[in-house]
N, CA, C and O atoms as a printed pandas DataFrame, in Angstrom:
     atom_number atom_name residue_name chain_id  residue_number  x_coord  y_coord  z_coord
0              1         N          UNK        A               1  120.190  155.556  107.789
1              2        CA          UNK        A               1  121.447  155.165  108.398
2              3         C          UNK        A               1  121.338  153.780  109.041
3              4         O          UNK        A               1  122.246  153.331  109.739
4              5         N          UNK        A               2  120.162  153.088  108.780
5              6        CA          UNK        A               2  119.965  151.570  109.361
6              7         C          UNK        A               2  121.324  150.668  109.065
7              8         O          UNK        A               2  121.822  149.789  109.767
8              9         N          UNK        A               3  121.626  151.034  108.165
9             10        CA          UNK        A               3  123.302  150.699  107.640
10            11         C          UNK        A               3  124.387  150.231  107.675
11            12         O          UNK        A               3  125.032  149.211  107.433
12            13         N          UNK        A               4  124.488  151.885  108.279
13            14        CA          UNK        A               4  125.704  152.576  109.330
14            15         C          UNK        A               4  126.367  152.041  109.844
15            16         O          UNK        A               4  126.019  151.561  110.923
16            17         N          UNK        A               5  127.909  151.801  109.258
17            18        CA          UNK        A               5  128.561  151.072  109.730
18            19         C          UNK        A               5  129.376  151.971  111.480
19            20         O          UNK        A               5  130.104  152.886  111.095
20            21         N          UNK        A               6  129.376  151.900  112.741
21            22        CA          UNK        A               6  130.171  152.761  113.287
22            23         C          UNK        A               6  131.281  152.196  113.759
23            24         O          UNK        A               6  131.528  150.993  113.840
24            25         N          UNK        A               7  132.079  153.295  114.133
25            26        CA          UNK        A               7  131.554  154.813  114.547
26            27         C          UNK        A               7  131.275  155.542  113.156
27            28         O          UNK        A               7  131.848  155.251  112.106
28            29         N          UNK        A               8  130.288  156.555  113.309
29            30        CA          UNK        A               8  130.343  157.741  112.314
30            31         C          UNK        A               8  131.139  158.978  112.568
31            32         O          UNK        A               8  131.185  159.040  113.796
32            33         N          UNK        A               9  131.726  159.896  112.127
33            34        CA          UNK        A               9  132.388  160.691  111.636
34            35         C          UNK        A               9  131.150  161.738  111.890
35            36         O          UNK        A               9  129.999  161.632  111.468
36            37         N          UNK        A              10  131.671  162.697  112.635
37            38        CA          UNK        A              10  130.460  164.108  112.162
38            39         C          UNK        A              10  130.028  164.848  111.062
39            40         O          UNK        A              10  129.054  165.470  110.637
40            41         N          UNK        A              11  131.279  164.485  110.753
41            42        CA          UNK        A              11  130.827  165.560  108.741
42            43         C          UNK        A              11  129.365  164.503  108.195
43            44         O          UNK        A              11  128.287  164.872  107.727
44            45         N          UNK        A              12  129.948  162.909  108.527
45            46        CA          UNK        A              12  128.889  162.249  107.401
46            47         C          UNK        A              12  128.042  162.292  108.143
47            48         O          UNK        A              12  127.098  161.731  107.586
48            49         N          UNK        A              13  127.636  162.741  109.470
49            50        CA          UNK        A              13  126.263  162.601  110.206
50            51         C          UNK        A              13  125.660  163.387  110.136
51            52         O          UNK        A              13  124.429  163.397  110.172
52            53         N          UNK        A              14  126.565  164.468  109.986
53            54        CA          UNK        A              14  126.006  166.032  109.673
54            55         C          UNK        A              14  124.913  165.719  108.516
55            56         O          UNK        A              14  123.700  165.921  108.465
56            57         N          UNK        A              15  125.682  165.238  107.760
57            58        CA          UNK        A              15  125.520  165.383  106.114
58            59         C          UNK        A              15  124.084  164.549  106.054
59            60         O          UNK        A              15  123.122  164.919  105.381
60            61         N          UNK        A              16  124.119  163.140  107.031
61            62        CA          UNK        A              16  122.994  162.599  106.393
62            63         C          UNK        A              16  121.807  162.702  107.290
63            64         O          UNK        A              16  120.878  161.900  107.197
64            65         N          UNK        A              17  121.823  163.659  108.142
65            66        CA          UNK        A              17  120.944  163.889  109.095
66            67         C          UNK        A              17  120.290  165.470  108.351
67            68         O          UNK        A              17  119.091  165.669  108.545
68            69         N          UNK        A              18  120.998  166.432  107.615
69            70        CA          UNK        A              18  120.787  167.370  106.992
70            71         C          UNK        A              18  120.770  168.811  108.004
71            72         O          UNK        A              18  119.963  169.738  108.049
72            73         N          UNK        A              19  121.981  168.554  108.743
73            74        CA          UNK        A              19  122.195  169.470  109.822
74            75         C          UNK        A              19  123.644  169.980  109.470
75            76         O          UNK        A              19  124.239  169.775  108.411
76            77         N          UNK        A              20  124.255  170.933  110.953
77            78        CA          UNK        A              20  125.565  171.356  110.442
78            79         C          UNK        A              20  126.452  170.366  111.713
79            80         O          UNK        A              20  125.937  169.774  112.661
80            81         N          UNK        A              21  127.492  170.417  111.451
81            82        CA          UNK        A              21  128.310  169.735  112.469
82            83         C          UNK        A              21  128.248  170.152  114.086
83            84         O          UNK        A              21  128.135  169.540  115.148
84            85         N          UNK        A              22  128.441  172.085  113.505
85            86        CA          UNK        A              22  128.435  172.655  114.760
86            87         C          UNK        A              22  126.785  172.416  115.295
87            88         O          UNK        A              22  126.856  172.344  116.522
88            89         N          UNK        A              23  125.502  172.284  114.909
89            90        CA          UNK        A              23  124.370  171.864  115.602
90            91         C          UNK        A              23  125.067  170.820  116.592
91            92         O          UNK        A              23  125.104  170.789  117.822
92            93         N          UNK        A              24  125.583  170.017  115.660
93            94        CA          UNK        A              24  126.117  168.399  116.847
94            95         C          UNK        A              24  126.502  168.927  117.949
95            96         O          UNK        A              24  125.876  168.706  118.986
96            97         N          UNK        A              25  127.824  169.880  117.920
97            98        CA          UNK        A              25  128.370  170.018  118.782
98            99         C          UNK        A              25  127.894  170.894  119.901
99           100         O          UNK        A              25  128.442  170.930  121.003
100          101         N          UNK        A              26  126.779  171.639  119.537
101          102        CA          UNK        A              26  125.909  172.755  120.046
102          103         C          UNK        A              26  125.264  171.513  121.118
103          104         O          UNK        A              26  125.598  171.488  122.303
104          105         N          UNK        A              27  124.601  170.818  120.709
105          106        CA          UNK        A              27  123.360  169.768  121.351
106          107         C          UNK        A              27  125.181  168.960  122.614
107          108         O          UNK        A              27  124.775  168.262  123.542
108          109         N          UNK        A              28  125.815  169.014  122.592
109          110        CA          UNK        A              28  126.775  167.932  122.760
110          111         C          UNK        A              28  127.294  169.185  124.040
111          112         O          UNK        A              28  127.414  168.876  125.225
112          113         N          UNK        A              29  127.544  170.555  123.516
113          114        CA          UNK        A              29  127.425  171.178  124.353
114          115         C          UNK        A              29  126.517  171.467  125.755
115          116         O          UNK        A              29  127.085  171.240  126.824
116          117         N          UNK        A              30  125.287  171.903  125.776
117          118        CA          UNK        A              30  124.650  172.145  126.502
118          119         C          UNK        A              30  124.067  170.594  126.879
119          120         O          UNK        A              30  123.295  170.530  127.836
120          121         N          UNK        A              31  124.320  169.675  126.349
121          122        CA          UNK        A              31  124.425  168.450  127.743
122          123         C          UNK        A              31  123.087  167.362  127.060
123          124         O          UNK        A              31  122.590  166.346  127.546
124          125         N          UNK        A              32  122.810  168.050  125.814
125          126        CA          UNK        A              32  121.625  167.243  125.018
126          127         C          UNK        A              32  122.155  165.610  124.811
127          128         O          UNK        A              32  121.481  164.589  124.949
128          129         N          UNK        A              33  123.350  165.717  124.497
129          130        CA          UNK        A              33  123.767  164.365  123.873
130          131         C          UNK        A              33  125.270  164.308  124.931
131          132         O          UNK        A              33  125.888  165.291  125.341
132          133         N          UNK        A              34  125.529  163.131  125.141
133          134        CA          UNK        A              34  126.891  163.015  125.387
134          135         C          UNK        A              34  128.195  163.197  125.274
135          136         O          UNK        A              34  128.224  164.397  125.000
136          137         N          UNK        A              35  129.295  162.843  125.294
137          138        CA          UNK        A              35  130.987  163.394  125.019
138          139         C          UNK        A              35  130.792  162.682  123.808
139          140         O          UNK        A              35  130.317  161.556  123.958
140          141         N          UNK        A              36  131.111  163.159  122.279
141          142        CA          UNK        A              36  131.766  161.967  121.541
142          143         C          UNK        A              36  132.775  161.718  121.712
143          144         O          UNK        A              36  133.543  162.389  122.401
144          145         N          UNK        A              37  133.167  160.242  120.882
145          146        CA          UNK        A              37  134.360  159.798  120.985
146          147         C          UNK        A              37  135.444  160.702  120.073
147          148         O          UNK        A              37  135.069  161.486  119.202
148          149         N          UNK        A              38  136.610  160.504  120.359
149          150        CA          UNK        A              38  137.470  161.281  119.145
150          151         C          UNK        A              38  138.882  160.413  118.457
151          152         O          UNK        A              38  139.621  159.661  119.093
152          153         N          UNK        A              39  138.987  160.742  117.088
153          154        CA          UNK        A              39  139.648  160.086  116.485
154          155         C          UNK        A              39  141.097  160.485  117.297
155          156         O          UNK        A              39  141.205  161.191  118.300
156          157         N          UNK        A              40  141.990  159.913  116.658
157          158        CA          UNK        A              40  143.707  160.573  117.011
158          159         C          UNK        A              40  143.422  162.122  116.736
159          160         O          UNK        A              40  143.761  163.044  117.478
160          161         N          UNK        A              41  142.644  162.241  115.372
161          162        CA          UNK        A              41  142.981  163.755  114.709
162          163         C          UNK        A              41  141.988  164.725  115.770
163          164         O          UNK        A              41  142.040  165.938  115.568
164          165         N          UNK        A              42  141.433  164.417  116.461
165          166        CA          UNK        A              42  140.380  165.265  117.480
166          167         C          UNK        A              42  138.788  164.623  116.132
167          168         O          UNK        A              42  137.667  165.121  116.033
168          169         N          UNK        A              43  139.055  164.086  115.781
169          170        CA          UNK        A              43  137.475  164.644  114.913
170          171         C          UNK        A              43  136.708  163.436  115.945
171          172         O          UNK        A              43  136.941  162.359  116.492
172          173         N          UNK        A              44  135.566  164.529  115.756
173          174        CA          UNK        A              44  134.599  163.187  116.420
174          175         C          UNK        A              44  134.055  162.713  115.675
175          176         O          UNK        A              44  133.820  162.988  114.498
176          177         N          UNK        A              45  133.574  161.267  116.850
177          178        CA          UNK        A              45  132.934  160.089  115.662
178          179         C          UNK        A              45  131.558  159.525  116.672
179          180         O          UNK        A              45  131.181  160.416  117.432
180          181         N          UNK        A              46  131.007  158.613  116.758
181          182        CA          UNK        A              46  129.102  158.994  117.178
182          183         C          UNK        A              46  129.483  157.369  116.681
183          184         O          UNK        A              46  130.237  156.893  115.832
184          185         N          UNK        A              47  128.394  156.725  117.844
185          186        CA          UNK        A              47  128.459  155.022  117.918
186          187         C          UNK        A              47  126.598  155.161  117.723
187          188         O          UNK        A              47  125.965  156.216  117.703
188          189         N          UNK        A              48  126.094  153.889  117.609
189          190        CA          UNK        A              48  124.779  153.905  116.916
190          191         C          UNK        A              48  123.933  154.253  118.411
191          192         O          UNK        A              48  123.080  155.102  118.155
192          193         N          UNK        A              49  123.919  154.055  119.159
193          194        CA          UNK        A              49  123.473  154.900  120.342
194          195         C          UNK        A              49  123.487  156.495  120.361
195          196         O          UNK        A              49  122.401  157.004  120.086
196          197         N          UNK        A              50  124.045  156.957  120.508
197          198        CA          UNK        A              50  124.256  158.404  119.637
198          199         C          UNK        A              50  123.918  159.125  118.712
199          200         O          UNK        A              50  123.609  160.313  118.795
200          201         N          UNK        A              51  123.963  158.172  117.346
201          202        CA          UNK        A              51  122.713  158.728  116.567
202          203         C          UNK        A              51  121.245  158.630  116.147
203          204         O          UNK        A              51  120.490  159.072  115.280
204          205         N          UNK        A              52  121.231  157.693  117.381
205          206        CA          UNK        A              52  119.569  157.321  117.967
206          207         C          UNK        A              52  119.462  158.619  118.906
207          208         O          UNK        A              52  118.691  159.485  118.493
208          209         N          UNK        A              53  120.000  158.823  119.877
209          210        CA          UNK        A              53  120.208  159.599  120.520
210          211         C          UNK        A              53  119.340  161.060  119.782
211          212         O          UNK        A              53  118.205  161.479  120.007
212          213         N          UNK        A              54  120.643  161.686  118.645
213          214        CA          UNK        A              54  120.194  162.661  117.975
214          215         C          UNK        A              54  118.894  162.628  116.865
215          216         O          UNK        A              54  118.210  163.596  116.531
216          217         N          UNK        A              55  118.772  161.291  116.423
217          218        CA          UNK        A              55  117.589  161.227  115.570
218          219         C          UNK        A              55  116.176  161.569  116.461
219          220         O          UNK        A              55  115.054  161.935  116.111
220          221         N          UNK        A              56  116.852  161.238  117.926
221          222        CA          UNK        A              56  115.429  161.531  118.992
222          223         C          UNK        A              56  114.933  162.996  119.065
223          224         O          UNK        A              56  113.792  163.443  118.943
224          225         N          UNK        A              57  116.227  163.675  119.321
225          226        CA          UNK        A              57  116.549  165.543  119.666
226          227         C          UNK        A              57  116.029  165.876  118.461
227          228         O          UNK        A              57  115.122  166.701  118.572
228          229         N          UNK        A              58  116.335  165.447  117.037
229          230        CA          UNK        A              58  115.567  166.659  116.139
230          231         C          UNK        A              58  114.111  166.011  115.757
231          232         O          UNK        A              58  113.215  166.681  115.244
232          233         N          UNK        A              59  114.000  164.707  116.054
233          234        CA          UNK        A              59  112.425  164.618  116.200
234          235         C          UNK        A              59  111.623  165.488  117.142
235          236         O          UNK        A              59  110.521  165.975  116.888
236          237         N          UNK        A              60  112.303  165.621  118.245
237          238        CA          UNK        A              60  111.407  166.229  119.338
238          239         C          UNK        A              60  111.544  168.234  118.777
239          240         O          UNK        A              60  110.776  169.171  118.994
240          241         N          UNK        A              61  112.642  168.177  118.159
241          242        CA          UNK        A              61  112.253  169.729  117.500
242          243         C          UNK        A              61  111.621  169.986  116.351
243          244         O          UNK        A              61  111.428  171.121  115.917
244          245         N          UNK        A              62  111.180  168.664  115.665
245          246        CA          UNK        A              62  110.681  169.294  114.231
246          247         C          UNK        A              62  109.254  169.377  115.341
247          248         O          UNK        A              62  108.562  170.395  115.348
248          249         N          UNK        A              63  108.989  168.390  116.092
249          250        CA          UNK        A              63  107.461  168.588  117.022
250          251         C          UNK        A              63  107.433  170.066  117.847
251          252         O          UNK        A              63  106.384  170.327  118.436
252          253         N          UNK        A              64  108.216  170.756  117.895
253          254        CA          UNK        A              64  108.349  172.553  118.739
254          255         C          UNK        A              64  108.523  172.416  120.085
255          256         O          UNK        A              64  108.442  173.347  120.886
256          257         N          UNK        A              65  108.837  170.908  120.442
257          258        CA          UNK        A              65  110.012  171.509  121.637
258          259         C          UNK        A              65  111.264  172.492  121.840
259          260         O          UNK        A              65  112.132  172.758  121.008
260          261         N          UNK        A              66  111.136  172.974  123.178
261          262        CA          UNK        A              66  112.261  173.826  123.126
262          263         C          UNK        A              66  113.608  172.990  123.547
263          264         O          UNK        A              66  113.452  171.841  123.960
264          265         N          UNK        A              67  114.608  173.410  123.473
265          266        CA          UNK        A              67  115.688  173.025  124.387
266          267         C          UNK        A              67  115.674  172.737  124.949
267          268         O          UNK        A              67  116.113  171.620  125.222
268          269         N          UNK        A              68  114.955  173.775  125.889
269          270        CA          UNK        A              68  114.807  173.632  127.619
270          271         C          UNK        A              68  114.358  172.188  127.676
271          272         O          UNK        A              68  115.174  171.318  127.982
272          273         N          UNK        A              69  113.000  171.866  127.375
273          274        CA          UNK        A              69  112.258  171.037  127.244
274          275         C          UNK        A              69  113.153  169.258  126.886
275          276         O          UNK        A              69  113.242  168.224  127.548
276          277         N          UNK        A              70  113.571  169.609  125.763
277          278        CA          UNK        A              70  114.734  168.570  125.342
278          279         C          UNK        A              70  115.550  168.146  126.233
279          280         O          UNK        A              70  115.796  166.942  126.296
280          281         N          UNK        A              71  116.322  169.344  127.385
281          282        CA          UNK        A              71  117.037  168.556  128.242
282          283         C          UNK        A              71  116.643  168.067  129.085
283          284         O          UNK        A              71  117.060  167.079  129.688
284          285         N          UNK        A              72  115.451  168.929  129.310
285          286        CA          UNK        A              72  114.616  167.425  130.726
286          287         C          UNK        A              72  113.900  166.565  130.039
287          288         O          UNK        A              72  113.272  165.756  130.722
288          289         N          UNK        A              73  113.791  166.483  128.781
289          290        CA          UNK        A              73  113.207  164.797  128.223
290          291         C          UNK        A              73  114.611  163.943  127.954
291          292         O          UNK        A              73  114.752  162.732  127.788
292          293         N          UNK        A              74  115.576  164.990  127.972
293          294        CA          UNK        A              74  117.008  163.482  127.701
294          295         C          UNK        A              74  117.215  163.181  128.609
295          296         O          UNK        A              74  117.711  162.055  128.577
296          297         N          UNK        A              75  117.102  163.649  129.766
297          298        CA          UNK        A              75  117.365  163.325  131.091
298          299         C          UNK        A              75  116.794  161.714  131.170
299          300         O          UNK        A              75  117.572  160.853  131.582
300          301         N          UNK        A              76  115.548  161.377  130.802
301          302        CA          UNK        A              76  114.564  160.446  130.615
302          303         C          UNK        A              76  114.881  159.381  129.382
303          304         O          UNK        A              76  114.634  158.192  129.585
304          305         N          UNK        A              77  115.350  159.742  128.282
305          306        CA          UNK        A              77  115.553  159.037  127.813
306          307         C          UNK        A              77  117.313  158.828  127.049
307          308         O          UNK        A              77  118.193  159.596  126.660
308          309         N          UNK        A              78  117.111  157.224  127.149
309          310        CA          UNK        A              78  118.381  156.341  127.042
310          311         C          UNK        A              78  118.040  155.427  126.167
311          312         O          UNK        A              78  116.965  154.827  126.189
312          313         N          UNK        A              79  119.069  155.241  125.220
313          314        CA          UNK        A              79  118.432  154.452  124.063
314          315         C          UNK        A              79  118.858  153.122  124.271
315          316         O          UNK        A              79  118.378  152.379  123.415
316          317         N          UNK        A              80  119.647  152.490  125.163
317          318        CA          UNK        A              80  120.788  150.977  125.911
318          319         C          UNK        A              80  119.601  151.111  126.676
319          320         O          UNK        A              80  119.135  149.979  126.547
320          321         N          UNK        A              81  118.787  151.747  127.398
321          322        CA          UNK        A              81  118.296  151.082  128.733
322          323         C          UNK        A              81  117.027  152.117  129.126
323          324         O          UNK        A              81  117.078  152.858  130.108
324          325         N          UNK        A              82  115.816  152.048  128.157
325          326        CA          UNK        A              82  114.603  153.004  128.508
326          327         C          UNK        A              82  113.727  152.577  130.170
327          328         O          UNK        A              82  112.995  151.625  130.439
328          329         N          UNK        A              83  114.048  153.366  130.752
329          330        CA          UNK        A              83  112.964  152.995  131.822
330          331         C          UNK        A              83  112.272  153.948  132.102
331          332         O          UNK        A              83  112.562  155.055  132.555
332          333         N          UNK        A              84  110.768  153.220  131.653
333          334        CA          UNK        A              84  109.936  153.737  131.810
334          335         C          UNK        A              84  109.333  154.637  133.172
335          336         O          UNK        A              84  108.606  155.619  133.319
336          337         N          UNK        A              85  110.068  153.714  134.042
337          338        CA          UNK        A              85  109.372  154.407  135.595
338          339         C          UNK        A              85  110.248  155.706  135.749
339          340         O          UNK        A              85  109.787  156.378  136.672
340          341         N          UNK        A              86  110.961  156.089  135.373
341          342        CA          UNK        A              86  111.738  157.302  135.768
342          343         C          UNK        A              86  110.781  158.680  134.409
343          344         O          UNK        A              86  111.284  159.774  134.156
344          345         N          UNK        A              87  109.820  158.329  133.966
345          346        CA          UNK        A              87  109.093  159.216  133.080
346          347         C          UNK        A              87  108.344  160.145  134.127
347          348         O          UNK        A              87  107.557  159.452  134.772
348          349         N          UNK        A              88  108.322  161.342  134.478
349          350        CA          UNK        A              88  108.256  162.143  135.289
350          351         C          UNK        A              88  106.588  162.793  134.681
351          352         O          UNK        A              88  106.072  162.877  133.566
352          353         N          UNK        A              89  106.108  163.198  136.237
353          354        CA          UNK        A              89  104.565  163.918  135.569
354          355         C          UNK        A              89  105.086  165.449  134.501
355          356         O          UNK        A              89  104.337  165.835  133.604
356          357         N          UNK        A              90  106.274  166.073  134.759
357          358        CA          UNK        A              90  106.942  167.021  133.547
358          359         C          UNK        A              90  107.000  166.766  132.729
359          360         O          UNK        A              90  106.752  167.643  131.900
360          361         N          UNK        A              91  107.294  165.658  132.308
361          362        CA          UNK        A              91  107.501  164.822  130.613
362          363         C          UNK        A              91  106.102  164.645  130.213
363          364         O          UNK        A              91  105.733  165.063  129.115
364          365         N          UNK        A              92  105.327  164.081  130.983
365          366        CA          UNK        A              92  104.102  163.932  130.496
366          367         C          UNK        A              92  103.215  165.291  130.110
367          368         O          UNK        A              92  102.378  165.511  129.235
368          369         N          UNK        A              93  103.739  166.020  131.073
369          370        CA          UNK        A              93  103.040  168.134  131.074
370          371         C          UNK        A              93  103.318  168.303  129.741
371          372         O          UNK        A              93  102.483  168.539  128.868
372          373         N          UNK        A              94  105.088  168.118  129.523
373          374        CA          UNK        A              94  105.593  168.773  128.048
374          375         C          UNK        A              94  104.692  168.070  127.112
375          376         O          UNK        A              94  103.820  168.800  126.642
376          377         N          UNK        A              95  104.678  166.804  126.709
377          378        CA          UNK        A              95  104.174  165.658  125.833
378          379         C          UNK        A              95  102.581  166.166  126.078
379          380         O          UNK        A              95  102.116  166.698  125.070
380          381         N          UNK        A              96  101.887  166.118  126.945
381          382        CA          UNK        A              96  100.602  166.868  126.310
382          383         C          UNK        A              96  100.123  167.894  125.703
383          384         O          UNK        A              96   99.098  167.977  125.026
384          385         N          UNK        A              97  101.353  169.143  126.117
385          386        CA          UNK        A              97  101.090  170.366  125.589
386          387         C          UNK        A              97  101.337  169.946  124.654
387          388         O          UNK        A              97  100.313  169.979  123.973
388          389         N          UNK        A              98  102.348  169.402  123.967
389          390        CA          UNK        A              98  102.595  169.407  122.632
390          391         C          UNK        A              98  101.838  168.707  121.420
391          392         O          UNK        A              98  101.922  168.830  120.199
392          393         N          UNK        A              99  100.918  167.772  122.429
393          394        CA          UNK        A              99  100.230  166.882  121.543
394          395         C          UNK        A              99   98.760  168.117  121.594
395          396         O          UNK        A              99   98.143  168.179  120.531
396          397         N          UNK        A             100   98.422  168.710  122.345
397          398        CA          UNK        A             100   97.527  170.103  121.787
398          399         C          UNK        A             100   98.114  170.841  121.067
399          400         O          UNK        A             100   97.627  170.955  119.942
400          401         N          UNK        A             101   99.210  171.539  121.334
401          402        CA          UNK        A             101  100.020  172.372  120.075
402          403         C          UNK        A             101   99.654  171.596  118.877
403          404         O          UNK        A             101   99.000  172.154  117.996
404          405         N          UNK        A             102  100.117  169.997  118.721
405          406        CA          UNK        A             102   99.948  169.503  117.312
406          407         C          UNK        A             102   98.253  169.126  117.072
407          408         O          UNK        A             102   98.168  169.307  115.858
408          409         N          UNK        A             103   97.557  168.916  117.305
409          410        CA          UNK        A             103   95.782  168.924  117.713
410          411         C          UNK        A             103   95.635  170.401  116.989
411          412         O          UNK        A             103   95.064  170.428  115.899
412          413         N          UNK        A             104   95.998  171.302  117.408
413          414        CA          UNK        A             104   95.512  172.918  117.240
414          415         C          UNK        A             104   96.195  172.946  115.508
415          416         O          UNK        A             104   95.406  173.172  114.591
416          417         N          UNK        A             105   97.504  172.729  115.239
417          418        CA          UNK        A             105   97.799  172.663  113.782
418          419         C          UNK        A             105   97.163  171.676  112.668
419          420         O          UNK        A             105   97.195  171.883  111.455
420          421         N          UNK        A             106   96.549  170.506  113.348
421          422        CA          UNK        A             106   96.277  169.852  112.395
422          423         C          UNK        A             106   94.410  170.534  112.415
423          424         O          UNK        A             106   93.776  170.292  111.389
424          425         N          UNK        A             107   93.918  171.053  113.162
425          426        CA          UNK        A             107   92.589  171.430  112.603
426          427         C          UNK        A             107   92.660  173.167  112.217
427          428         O          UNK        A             107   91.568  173.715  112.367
428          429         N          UNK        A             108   93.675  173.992  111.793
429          430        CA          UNK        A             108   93.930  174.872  111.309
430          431         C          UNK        A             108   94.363  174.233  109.852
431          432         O          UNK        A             108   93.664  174.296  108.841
432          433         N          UNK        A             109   95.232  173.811  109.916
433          434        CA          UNK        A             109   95.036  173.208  108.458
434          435         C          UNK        A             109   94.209  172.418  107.961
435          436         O          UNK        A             109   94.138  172.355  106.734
436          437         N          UNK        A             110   93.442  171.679  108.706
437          438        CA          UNK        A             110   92.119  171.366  107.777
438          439         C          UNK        A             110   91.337  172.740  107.731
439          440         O          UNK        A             110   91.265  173.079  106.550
440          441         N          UNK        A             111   90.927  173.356  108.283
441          442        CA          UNK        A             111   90.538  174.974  108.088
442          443         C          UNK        A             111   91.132  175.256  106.934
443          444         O          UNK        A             111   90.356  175.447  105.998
444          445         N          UNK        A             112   92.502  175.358  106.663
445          446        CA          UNK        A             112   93.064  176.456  105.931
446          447         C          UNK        A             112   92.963  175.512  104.177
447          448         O          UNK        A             112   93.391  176.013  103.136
448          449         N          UNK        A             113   92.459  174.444  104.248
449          450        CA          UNK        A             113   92.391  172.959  103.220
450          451         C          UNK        A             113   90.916  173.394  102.928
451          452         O          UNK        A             113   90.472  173.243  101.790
452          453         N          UNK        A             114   89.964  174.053  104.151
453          454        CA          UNK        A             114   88.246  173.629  103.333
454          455         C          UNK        A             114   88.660  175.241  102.551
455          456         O          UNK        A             114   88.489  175.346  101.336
456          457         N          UNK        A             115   89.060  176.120  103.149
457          458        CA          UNK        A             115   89.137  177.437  102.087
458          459         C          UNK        A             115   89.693  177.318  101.138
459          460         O          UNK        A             115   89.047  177.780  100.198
460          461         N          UNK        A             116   90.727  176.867  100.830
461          462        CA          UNK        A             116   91.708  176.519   99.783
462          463         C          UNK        A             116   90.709  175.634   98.796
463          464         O          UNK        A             116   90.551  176.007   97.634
464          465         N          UNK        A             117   90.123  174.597   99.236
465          466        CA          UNK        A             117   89.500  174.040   98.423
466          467         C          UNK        A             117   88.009  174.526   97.902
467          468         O          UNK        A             117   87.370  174.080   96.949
468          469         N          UNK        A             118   87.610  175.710   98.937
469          470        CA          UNK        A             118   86.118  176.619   98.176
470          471         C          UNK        A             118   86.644  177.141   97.838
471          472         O          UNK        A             118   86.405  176.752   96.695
472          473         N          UNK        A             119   87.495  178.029   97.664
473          474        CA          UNK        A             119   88.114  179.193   96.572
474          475         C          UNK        A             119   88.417  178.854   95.445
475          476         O          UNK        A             119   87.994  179.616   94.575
476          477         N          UNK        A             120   89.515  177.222   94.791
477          478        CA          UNK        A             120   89.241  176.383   93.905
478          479         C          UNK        A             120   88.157  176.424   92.990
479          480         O          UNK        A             120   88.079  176.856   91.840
480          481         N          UNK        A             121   87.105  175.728   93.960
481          482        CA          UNK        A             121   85.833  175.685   93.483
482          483         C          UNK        A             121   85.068  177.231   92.989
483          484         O          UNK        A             121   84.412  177.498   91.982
484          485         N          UNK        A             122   85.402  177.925   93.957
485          486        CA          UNK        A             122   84.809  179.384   92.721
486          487         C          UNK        A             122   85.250  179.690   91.762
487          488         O          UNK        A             122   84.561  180.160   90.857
488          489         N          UNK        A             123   86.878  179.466   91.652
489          490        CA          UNK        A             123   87.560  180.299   90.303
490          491         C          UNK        A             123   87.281  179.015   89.284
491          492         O          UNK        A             123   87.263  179.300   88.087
492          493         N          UNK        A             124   87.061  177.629   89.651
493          494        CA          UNK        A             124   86.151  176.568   88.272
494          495         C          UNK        A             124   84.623  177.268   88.189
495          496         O          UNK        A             124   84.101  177.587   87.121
496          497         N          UNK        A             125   84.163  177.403   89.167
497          498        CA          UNK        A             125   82.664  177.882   88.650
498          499         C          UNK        A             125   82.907  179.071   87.376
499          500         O          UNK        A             125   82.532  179.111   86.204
500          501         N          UNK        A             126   83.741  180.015   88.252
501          502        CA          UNK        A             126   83.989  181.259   87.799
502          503         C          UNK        A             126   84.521  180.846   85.615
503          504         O          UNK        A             126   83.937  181.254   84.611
504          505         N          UNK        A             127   85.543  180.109   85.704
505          506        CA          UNK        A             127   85.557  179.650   84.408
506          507         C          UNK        A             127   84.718  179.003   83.705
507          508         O          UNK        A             127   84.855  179.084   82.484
508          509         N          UNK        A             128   83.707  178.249   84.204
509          510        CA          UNK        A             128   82.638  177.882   83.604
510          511         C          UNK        A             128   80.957  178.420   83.457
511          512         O          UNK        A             128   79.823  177.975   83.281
512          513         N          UNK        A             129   81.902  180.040   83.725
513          514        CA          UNK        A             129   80.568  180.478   83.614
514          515         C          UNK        A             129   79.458  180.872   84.717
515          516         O          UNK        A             129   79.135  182.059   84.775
516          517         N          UNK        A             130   78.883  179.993   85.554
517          518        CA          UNK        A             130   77.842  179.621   86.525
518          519         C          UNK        A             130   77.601  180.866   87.206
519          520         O          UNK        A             130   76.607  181.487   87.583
520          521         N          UNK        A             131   79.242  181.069   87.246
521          522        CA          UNK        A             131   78.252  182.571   88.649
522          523         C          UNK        A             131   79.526  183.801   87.972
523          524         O          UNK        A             131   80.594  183.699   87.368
524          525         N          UNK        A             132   78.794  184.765   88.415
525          526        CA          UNK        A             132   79.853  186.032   87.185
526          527         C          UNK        A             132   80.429  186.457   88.266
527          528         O          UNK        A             132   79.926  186.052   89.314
528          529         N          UNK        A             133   81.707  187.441   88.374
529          530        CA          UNK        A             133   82.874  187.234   88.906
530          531         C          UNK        A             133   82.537  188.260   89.954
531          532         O          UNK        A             133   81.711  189.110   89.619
532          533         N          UNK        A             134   83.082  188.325   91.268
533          534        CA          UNK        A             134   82.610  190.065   91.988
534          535         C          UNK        A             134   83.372  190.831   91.220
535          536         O          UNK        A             134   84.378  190.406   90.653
536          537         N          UNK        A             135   82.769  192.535   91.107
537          538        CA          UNK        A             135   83.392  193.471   91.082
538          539         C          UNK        A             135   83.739  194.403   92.110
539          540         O          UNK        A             135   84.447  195.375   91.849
């Protein structure tokens, strides 16, 4: 959406963000994102602040933040005017757990990559013979 001409329209943000409208309005609800603007017809429309805004919220959920979590990191962040000094020792609590949460997945999947890749390696042995199969 580097693009993006605005305002955007929710259907096409929906659409190119790969969400539903009502998510928007869900996050817009409980105080994640701001009021959008609205056309004459009521539809809302999202200025490029806004969908920085939301490109932030489902980054921070594909990472397994919760909600909860989300609204005290939007609290913190502003995409017109980041200040840093208002980053709270909570933000930093959430942001470490999560950077162990992601630490703990990435050496389970290298785990779950060396088995995957010896089991490989037996069923080639296994076809070539070398070692005969368990019964």
């Amino acid at each position: 959406m580097d693009n993006q001409i605005y305002p955007v329209q929710i259907g096409e943000l929906a659409k190119k963000l790969g969400i539903t409208t009502r998510t928007i309005r869900y996050y817009e609800e409980i105080g994640l994102m701001g009021v959008s603007e609205r056309l004459g017809g009521g539809t809302r429309t999202y200025q490029r602040e806004d969908v920085l805004r939301l490109k932030f919220i489902l980054k921070l959920k594909e990472l397994g933040i919760t909600l909860r979590e989300m609204q005290e990191l939007a609290d913190n962040f502003d995409t017109g005017n980041q200040d840093f000094g208002k980053i709270t020792p909570r933000l930093l609590e959430i942001l470490d757990r999560h950077i162990g949460k992601v630490d703990q997945k990435i050496a389970n999947l290298s785990s779950l990559r060396q088995e995957i890749v010896a089991y490989r390696q037996r069923i080639l042995d296994i076809l070539q013979g070398v070692i005969q199969p368990e019964t």
